[in-house]
C-alpha positions as CSV (number, residue, x, y, z in Angstrom):
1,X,-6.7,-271.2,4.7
2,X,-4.1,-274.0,4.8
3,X,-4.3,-274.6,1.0
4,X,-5.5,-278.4,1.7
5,X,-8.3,-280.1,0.1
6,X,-12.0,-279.5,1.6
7,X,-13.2,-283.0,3.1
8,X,-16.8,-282.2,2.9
9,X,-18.6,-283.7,-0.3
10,X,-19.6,-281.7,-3.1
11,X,-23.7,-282.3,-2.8
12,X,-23.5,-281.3,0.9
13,X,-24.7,-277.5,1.0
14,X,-22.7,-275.1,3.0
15,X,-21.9,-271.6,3.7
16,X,-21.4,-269.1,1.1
17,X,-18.6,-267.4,2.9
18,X,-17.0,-270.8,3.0
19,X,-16.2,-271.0,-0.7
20,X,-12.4,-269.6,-2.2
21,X,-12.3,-267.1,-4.7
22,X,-13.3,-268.9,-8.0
23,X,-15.2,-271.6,-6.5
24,X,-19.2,-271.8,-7.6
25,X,-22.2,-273.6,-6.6
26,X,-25.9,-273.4,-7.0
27,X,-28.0,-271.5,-3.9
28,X,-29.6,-274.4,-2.2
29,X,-30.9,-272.4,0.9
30,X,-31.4,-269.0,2.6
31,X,-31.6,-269.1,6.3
32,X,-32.8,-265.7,7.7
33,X,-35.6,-263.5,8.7
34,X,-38.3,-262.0,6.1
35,X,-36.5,-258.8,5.5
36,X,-32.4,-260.7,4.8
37,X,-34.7,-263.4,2.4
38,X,-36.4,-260.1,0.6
39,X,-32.7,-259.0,0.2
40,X,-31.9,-261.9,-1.4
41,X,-34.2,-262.9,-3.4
42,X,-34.0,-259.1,-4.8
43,X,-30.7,-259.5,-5.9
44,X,-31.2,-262.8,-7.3
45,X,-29.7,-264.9,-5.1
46,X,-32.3,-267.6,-5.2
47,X,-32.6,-271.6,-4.9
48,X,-31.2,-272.7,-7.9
49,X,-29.1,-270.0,-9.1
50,X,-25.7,-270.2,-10.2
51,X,-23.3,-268.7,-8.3
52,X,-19.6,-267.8,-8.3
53,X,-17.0,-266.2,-5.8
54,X,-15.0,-263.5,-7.1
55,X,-13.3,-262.3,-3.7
56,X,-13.5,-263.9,-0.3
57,X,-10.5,-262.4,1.8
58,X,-12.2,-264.1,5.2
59,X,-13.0,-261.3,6.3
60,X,-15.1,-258.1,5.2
61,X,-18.0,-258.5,2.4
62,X,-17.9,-261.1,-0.5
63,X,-18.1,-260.5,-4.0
64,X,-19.9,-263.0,-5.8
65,X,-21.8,-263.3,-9.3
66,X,-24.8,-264.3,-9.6
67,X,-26.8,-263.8,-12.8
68,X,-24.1,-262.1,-14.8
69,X,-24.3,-259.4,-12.0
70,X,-21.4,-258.7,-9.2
71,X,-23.2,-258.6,-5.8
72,X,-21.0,-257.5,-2.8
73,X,-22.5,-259.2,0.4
74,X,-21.4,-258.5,4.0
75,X,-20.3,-262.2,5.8
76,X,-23.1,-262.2,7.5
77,X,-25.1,-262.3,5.0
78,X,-23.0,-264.3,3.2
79,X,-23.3,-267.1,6.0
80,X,-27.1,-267.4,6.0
81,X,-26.8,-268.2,2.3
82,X,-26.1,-272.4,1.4
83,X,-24.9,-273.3,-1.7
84,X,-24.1,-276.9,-2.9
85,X,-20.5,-276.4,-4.5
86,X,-19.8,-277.9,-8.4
87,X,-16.7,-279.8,-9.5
């Protein structure tokens, strides 16, 4: 990560594993077979929901919160999931 501003707007959705620690957004999408959706929507990540990083190290599983609850995702997981980042 070079440290330098992202250029893409803030209503645009994108990958969850794209977002920094500390960085939130609200689940716009999950792009996936039945059984990663199930997953999902299980542990609340669903459209609309609020959701912060709490560690993205670019590599390995994400932690993120979501519903007052830490959820540790793999990346690939984490990829299939679009959020709409918030100021």
């Amino acid at each position: 990560m070079t440290g330098e501003p992202d250029p893409r707007p803030l209503n645009s959705a994108v990958p969850l594993n794209t977002l920094r620690a500390g960085e939130s957004g609200t689940i716009a999408e999950i792009y996936g077979g039945h059984h990663l959706r199930s997953r999902m929507l299980t542990l609340g990540l669903t459209p609309g929901a609020g959701v912060t990083v709490l560690q993205n190290y670019g590599h390995g599983p994400l932690i993120v919160r979501v519903r007052d609850t830490r959820v540790a995702l793999g990346r690939g997981e984490a990829e299939k999931v679009f959020v709409r980042r918030e100021a």
